[in-house]
N, C-alpha and C positions, 0 to 999 in steps of 0.2 A: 707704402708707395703713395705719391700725391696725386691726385684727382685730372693734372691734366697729362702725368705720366700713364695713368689708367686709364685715359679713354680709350684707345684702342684695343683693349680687353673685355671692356663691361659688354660689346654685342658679339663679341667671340662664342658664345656658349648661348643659342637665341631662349633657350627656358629655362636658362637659368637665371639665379638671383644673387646680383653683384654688390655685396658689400661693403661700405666706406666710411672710417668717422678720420675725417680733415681737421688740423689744426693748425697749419702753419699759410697753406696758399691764400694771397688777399683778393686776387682777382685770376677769373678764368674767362681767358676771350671765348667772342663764339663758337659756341658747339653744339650738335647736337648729340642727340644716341636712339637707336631702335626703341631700346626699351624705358616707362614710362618711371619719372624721378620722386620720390619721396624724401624729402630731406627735412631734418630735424634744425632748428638752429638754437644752440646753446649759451646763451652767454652774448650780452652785443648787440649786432644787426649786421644783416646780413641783405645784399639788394641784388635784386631779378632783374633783367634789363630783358625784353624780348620783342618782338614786334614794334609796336614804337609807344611803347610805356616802359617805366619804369617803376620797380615794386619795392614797396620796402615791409622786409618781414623781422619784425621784433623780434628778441627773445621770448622760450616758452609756447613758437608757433611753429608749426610747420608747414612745406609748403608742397606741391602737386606740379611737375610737368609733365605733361601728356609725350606719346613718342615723338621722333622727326623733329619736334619743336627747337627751333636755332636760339639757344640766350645766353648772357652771359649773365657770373656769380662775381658779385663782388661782398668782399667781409669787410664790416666797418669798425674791426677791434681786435687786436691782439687776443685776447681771451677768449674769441667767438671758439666754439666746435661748433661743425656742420655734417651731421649724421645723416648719411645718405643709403637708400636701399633703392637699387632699382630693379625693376620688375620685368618679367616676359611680358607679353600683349597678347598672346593667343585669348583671352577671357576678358578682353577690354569691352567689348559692345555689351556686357551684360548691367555695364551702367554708364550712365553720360558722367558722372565724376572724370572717369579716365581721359574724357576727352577736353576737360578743361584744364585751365590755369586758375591753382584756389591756395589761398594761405589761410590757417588755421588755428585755432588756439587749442596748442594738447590740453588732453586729459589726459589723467593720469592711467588709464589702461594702455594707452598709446606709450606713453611715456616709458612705464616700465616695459615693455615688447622693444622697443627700441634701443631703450640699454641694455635690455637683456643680451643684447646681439653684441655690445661693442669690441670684445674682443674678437668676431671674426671679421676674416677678408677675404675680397676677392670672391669669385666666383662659386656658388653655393647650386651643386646640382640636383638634382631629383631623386635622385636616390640617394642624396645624401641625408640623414638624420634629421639635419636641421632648416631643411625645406619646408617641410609642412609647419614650422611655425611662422617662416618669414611667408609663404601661401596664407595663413590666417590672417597675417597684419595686413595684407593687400585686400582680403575678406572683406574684411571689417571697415576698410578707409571710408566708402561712400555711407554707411550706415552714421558712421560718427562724427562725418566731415560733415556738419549740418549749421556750421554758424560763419559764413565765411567773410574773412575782414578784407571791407571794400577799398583798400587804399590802394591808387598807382598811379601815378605823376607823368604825364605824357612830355613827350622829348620831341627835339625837333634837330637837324641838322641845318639848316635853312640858315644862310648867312645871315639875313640880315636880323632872324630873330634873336639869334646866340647872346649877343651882348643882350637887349633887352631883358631876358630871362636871367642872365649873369647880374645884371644890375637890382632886377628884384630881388634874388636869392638872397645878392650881399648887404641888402637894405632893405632886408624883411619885417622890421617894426614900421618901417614910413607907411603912411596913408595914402599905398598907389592909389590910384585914378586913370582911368585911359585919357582921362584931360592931361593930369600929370605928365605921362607918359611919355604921349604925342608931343609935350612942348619940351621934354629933354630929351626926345631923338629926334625932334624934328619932323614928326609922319602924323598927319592928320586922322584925326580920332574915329572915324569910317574906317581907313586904311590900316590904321594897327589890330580893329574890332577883326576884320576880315584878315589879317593875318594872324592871327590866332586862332581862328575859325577854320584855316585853310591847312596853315601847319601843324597846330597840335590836337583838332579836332572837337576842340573845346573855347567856351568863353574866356575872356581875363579873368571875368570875376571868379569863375567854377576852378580856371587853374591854380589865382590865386589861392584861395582855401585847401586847395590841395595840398601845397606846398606848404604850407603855414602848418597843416594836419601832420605830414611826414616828419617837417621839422619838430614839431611837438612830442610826437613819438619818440625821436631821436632824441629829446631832453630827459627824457623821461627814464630812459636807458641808459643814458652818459652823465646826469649827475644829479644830484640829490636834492637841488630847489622846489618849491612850492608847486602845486596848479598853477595858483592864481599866477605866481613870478615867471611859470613858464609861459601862459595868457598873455603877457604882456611882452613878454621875450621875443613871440612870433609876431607880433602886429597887434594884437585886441587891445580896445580900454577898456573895459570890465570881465571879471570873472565868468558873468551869467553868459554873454557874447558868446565867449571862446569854448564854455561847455557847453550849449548848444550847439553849436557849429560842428566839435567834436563829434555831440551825439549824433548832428544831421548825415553825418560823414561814416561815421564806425560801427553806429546805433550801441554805445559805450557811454559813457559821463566818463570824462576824462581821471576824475579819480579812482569809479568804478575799474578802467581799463589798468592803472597804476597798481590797483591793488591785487586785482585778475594776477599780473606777472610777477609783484611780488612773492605771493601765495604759491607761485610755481617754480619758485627758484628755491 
């Protein structure tokens, strides 16, 4: 069964433990659920949209949403699995992990507990046998969920900014500037600082980098070029640039983090 056919089962049963490994849905609008989400992502990338950021989680990482929380999942690849377990809450105050939004890079304990599960589904009770081990993986999340990767790309609805944001996306090597900027939308270079300030809660230059980082990531997962050519692919003129910026962003070296995923696939 697919993930948006099973939402209204997964808080049918409130302590129990709803299991799911997805491979075919590419997007699931908003939703939320009682209980708190754990999901593996395999293969690809996989993106979090919630409040008003948007998240992107490599392969090889997993990711945490807390209950109540409203977001949508979108898969950015036919090959993706999306290995999902969600939890009760009765036991959530006994650490603040459960109340955050966190992405992760597995280890390999996590890893195997996870597949270990993939052949069941659906609703997993208490007195069923294999409670107590999907209870340990929940155990364990805040002990080894200790390196958590900083990337999420703020969004905005805001008429007038859409195209702006569209135009940088599609012309992510140019050398924006809010000089730039300002003289091909016409909005004086105060005015667009402050709407970016206002809409997405962040600088040009910090969203900038943002975006250039995700897109980097996403090179890195969809095909098989250099650093350095992907450095340059997002906007930098040198290598040392774009793996700094990397590291200022991920605390990774960009080839360090390339290699982190290969090693895990």
């Amino acid at each position: 069964m697919s993930l948006i056919a099973s939402l209204p089962n997964i808080d049918k049963i409130a302590d129990s433990v709803f299991v799911m490994h997805e491979r075919s849905e590419k997007f699931i609008p908003y939703h939320s659920h009682e209980k708190g989400q754990l999901s593996y992502v395999e293969g690809g990338l996989a993106y979090l949209q919630l409040n008003d950021k948007n998240y992107v989680i490599p392969a090889r990482h997993y990711f945490w949403v807390p209950s109540g929380l409203e977001h949508i999942l979108k898969i950015g690849h036919s090959g993706t699995i999306l290995r999902s377990i969600f939890f009760y809450t009765y036991d959530d105050n006994k650490s603040l992990f459960f109340s955050e939004v966190g992405i992760y890079p597995i280890n390999a304990l996590l890893l195997q507990m996870i597949k270990y599960t993939e052949l069941w589904d659906g609703p997993i009770k208490s007195d069923d046998s294999r409670y107590q081990f999907l209870s340990v993986i929940k155990n364990i999340l805040p002990e080894i969920s200790n390196k958590k990767l900083p990337i999420s790309l703020p969004f905005t609805d805001h008429e007038r900014m859409q195209p702006i944001l569209e135009f940088i996306a599609n012309n992510i090597t140019a050398n924006h500037t809010l000089a730039s900027l300002s003289t091909h939308f016409g909005i004086g270079e105060r005015s667009l600082s402050r709407l970016f300030q206002i809409t997405l809660k962040t600088s040009f230059l910090q969203y900038l980098k943002l975006l250039r980082m995700v897109r980097s990531i996403e090179l890195m997962l969809q095909s098989d070029i250099s650093i350095s050519e992907i450095g340059y692919a997002v906007g930098y003129d040198s290598l040392s640039s774009f793996s700094n910026t990397f590291y200022q962003m991920t605390n990774y070296r960009p080839s360090d983090f390339k290699r982190e995923i290969a090693a895990r696939e």
